[in-house]
LOPA-777627 format. One record per residue: residue in three letters; x, y, z of N, C-alpha, C in turn. Coordinates in steps of 0.05 Angstrom, whole numbers, padded with zeros to 5 digits, always signed. Example, Ala and Ser with C-alpha at 12.3 -4.5 7.8 and 13.67 -1.06 7.14 Angstrom:
# LOPA-777627
Ala+00264-00114+00156+00246-00090+00156+00264-00066+00156Ser+00257-00045+00142+00273-00021+00143+00258+00001+00157
# end
This chain:
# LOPA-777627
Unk+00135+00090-00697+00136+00061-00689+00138+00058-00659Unk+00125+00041-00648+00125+00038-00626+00145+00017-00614Unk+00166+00015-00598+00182+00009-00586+00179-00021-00575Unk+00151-00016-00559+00146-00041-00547+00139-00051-00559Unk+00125-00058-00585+00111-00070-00596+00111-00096-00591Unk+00088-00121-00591+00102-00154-00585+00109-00148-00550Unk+00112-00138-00530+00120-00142-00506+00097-00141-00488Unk+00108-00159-00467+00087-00156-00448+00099-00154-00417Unk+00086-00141-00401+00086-00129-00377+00075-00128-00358Unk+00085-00138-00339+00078-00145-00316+00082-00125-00287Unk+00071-00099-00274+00077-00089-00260+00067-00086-00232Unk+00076-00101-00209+00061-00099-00188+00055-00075-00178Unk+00030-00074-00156+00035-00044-00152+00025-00015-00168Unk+00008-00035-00194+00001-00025-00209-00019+00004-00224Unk-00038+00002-00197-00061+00009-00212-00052+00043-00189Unk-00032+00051-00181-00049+00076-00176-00008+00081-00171Unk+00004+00108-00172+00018+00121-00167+00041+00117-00183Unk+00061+00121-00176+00085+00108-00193+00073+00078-00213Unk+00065+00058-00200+00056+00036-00219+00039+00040-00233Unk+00017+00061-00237+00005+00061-00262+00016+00072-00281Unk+00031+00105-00271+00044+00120-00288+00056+00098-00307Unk+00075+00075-00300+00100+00065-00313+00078+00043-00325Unk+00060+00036-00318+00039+00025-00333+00021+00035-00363Unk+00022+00055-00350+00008+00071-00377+00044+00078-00397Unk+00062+00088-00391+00083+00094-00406+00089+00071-00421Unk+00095+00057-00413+00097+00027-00431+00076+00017-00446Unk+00037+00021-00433+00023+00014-00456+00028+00035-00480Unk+00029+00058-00474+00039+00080-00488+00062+00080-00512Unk+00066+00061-00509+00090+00047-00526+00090+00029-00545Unk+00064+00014-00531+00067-00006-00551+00063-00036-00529Unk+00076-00032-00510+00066-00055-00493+00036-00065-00484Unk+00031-00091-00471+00007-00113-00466+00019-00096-00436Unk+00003-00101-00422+00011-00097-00384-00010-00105-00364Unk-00006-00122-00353-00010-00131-00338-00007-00115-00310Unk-00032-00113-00290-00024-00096-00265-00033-00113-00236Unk-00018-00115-00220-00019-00126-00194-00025-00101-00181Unk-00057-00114-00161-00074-00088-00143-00074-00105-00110Unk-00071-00097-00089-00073-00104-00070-00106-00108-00068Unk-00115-00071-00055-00143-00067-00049-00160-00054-00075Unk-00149-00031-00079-00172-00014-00089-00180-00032-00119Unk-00202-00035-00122-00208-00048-00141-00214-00036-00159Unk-00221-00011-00153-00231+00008-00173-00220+00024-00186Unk-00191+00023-00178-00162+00036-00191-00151+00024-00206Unk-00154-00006-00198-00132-00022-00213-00160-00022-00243Unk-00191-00030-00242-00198-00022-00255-00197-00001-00281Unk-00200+00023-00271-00192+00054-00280-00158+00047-00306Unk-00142+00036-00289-00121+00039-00296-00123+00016-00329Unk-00137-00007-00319-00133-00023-00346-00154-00012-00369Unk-00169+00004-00364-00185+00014-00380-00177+00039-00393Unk-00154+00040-00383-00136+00072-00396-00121+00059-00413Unk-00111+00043-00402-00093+00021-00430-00104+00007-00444Unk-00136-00002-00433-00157-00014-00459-00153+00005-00487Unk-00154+00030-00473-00162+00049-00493-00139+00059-00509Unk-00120+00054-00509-00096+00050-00518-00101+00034-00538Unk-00110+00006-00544-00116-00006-00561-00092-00032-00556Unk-00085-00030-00533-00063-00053-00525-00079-00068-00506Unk-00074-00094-00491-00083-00118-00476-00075-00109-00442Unk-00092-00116-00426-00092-00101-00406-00106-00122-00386Unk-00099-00128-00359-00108-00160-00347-00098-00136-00316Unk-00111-00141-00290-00110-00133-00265-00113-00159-00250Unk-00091-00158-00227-00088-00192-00216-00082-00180-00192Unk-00113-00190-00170-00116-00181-00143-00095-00198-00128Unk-00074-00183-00101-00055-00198-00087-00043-00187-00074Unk-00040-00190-00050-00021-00176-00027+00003-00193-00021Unk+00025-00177-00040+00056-00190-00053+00070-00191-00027Unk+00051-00185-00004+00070-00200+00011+00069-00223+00037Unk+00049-00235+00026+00035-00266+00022+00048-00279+00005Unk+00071-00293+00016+00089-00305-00011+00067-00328-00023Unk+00048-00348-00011+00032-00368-00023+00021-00349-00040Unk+00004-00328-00039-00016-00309-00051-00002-00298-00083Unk+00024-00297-00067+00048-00279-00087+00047-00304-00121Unk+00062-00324-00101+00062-00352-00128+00041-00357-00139Unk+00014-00358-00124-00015-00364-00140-00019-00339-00164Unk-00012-00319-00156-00021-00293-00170-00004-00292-00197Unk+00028-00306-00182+00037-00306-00211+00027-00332-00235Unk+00022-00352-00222+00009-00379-00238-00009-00362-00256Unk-00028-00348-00244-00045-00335-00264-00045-00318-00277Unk-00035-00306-00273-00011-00275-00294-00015-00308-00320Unk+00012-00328-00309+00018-00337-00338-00001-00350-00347Unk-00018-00360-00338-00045-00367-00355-00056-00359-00368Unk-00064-00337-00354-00087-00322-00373-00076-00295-00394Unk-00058-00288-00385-00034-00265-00396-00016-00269-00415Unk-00002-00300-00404+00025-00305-00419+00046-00292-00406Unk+00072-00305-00414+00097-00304-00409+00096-00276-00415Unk+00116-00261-00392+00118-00236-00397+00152-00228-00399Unk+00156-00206-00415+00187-00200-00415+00204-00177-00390Unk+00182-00163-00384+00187-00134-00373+00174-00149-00343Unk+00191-00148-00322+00175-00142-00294+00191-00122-00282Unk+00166-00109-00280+00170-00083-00259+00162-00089-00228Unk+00177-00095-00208+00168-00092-00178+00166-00071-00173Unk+00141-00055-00161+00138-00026-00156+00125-00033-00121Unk+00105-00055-00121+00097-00051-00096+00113-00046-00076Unk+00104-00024-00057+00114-00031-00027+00101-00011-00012Unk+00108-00010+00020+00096-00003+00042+00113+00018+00052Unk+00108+00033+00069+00120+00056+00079+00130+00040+00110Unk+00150+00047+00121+00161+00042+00161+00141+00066+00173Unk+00150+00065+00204+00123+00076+00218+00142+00106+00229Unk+00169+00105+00215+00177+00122+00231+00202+00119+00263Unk+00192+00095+00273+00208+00088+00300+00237+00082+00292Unk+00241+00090+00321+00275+00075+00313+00279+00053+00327Unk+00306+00035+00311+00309+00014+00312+00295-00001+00352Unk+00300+00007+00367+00292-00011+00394+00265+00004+00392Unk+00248+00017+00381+00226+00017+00381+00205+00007+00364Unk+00221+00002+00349+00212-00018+00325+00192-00045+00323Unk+00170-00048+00322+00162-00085+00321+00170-00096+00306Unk+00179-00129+00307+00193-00141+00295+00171-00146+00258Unk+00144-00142+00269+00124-00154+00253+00126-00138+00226Unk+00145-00107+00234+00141-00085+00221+00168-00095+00198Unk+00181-00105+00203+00201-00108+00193+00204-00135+00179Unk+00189-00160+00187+00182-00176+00169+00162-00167+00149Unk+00143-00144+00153+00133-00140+00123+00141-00127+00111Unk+00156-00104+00124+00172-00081+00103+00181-00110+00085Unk+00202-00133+00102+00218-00148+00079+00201-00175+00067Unk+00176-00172+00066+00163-00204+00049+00152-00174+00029Unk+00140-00157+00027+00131-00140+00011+00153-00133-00007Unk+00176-00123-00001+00194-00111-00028+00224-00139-00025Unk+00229-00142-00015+00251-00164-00017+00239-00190-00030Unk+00222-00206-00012+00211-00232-00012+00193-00224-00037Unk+00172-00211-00037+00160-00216-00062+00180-00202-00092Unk+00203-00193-00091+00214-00187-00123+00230-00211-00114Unk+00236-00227-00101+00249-00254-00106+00231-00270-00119Unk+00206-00277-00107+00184-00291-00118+00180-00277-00150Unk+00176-00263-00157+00164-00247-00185+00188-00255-00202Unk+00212-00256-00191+00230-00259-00213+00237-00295-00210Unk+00236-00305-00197+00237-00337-00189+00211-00343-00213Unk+00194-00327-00211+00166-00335-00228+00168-00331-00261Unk+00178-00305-00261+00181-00293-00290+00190-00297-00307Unk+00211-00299-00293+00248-00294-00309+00251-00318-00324Unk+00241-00346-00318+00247-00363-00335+00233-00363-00364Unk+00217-00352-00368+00201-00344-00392+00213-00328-00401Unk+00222-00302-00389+00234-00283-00405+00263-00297-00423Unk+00276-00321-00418+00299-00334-00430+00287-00345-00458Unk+00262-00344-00463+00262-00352-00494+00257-00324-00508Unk+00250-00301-00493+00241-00284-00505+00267-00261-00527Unk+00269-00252-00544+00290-00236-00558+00304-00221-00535Unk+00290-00211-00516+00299-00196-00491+00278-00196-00473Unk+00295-00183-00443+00273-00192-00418+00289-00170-00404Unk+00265-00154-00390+00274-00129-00369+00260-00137-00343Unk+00277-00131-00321+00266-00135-00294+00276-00109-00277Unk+00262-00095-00269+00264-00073-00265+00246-00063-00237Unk+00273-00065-00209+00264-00052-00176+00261-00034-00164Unk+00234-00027-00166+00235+00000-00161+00249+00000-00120Unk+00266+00020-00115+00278+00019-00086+00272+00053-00079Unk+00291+00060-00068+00283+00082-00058+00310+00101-00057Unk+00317+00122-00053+00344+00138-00044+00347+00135-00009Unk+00330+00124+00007+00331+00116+00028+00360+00093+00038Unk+00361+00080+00013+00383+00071+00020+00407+00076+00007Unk+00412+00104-00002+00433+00125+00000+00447+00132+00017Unk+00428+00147+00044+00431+00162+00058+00422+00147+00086Unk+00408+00131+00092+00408+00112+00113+00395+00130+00141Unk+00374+00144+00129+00365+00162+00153+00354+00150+00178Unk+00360+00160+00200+00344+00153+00229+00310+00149+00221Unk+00310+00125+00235+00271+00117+00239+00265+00111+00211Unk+00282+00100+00202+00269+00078+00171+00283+00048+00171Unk+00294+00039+00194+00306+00016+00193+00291-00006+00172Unk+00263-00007+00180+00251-00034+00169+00248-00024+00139Unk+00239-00002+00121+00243+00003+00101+00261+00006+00085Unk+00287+00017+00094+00310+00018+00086+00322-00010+00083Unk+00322-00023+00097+00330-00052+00100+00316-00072+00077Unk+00294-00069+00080+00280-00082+00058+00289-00073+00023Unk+00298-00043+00025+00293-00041-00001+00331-00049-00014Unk+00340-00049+00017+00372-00056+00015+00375-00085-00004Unk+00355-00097+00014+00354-00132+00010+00342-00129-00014Unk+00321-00110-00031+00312-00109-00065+00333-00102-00086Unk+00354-00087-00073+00370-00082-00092+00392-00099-00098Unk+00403-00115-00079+00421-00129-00072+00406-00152-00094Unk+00387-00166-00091+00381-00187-00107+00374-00181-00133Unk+00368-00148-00143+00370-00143-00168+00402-00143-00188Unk+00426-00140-00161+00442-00135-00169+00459-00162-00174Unk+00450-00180-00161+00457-00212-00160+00441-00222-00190Unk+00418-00213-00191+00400-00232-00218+00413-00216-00240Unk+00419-00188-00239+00430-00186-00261+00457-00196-00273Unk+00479-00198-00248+00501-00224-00268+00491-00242-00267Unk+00471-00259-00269+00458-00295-00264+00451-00291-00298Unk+00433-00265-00302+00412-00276-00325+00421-00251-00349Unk+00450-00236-00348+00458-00228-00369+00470-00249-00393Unk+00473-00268-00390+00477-00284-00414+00456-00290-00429Unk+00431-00290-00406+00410-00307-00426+00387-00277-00429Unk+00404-00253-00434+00389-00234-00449+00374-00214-00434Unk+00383-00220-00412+00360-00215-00394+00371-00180-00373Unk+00359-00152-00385+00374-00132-00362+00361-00129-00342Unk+00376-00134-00315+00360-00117-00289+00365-00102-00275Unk+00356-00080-00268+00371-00061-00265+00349-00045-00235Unk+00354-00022-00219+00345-00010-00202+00338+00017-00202Unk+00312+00023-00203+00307+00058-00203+00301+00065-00170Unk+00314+00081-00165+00308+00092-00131+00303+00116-00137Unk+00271+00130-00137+00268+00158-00137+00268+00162-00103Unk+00267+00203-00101+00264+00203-00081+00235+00208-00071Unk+00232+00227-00060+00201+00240-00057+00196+00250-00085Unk+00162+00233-00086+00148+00231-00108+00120+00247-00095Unk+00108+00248-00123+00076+00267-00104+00071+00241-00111Unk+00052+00221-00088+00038+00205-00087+00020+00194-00062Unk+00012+00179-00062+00000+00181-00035+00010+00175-00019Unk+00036+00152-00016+00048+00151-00011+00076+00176+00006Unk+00071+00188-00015+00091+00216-00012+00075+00230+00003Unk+00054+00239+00006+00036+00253+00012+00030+00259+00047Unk+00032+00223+00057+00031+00211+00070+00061+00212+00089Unk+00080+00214+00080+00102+00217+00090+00107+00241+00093Unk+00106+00264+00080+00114+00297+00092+00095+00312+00107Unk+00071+00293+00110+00044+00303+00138+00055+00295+00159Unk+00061+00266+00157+00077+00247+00186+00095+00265+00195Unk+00112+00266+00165+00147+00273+00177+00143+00303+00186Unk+00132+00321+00174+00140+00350+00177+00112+00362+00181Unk+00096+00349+00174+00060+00363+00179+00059+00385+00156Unk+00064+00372+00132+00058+00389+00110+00034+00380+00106Unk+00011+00395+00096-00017+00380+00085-00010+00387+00063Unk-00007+00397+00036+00000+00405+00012+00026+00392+00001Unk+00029+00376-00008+00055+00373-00018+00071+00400-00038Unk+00052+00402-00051+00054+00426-00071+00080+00460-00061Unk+00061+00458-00026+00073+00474-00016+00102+00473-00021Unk+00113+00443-00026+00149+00437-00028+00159+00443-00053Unk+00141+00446-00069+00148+00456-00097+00179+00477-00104Unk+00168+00497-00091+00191+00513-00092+00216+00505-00092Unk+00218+00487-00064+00245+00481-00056+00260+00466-00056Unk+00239+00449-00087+00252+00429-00093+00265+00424-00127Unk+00285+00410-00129+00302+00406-00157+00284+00414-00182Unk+00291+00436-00201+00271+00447-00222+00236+00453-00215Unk+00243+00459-00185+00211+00473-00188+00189+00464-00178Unk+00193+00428-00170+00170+00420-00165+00182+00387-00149Unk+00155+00378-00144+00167+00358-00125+00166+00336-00146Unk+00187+00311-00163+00180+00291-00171+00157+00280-00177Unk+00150+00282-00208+00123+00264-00205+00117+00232-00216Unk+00106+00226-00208+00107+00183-00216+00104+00184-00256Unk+00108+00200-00262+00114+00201-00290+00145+00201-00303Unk+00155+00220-00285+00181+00225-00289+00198+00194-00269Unk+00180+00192-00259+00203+00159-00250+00191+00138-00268Unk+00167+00137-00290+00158+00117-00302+00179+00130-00338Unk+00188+00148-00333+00210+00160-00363+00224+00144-00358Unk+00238+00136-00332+00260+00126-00332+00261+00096-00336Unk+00239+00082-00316+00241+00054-00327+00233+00058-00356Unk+00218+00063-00367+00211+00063-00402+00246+00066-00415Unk+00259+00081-00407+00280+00092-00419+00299+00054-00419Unk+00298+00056-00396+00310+00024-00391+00305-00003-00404Unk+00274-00001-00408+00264-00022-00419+00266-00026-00447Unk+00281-00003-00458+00270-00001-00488+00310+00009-00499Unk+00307+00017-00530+00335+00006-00540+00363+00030-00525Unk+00349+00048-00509+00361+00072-00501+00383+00053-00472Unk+00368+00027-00459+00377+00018-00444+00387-00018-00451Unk+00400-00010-00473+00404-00035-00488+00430-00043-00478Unk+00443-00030-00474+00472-00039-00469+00472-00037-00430Unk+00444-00031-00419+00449-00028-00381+00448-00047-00373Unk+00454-00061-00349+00446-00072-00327+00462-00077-00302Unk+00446-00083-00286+00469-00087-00264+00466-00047-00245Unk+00450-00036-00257+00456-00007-00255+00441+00002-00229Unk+00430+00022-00213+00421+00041-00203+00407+00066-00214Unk+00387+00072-00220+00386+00101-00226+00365+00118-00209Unk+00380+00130-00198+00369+00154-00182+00356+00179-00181Unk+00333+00185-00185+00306+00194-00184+00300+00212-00164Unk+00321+00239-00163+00316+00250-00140+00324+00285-00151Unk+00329+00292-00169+00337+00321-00180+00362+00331-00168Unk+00376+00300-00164+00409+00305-00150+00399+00322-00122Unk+00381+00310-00101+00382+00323-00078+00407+00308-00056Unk+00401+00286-00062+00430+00268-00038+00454+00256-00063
# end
């Protein structure tokens, strides 16, 4: 029996790395999902045609979440053409450039925070009221271990994902009466492009793989093993959570 069965899903961020993984895990279940694509069109594509094939309902809604007008339009049509959804997953976001704080542009730091702060305010301002008729409603931020450990030259990312968790941690005492869990997954380094992208910058690795060794059981995190976890959450294993954190890193910090 499938878990999700009857649910529907909404995941920004969707169509390629961590957000498809947790996309396909939940159609995989039994869930409808819905995926928010900035650019590649041909991913977010790819991705709803993996869950076509699933035999579950599958909708891609073009939007750069952090265009708050773009953000609200995108959700108007999620509920149109989709329907009220129970599960939002915020996955989108952007990488910092590296600088430290007085080297920083300010511009860099208003999008680290309209991308992962401003737009999971908007998604859940949008969602969440639908999710109150539903039997249950998951809202679920994806953040980072960045704001664990508060490393030099991530001010504008760390900050932003400070300000995502903080308002996950606020909506979840607002909308635990009316059924509703929300909770925070912060993996660390993931193989993604993202990831990929960060240990060339940071250390000039071209191979991620190469980190394998030296990292928790063998290998570096993959956007599967952070899409177990929201699944784990969304479904009756995370029936009694919210309000929580869960950390995605093979206990490195």
């Amino acid at each position: 029996m499938n878990a999700l069965n009857g649910r529907r899903a909404f995941i920004s961020g969707g169509s390629r790395g961590i957000g498809r993984a947790i996309a396909l895990a939940l159609a995989a279940d039994g869930a409808d999902v819905a995926i928010n694509y900035r650019r590649d069109e041909a991913a977010a594509a790819e991705t709803v045609g993996d869950i076509e094939a699933m035999g579950r309902r599958s909708l891609a809604f073009p939007a750069s979440v952090d265009d708050a007008d773009a953000c609200v339009a995108m959700c108007a049509r999620v509920l149109d053409e989709f329907g009220p959804v129970d599960v939002l997953v915020h996955n989108a976001g952007i990488a910092s450039r590296g600088q430290s704080v007085v080297k920083t542009e300010i511009g860099e730091v208003e999008r680290n925070w309209r991308t992962h702060t401003l737009a999971g305010f908007i998604l859940s301002q949008q969602f969440v009221p639908g999710m109150r008729d539903a039997q249950r409603g998951d809202v679920v931020m994806i953040s980072s271990v960045a704001t664990s450990h508060m490393q030099a030259g991530g001010a504008p990312y760390t900050m932003a994902k400070a300000g995502l968790e903080a308002l996950a941690m606020t909506l979840a005492k607002e909308e635990r009466r009316n059924g509703i869990h929300v909770n925070v997954v912060a993996p660390g380094l993931v193989e993604t492009e993202m990831g990929r992208r960060l240990v060339k910058g940071a250390m000039g690795v071209e191979d991620i793989h190469t980190l394998d060794s030296g990292s928790p059981f063998g290998h570096v995190c993959t956007p599967e093993e952070v899409a177990g976890v929201v699944h784990a959450l969304v479904t009756d294993v995370g029936g009694y959570l919210t309000g929580i954190k869960v950390t995605v890193d093979g206990g490195t910090f």
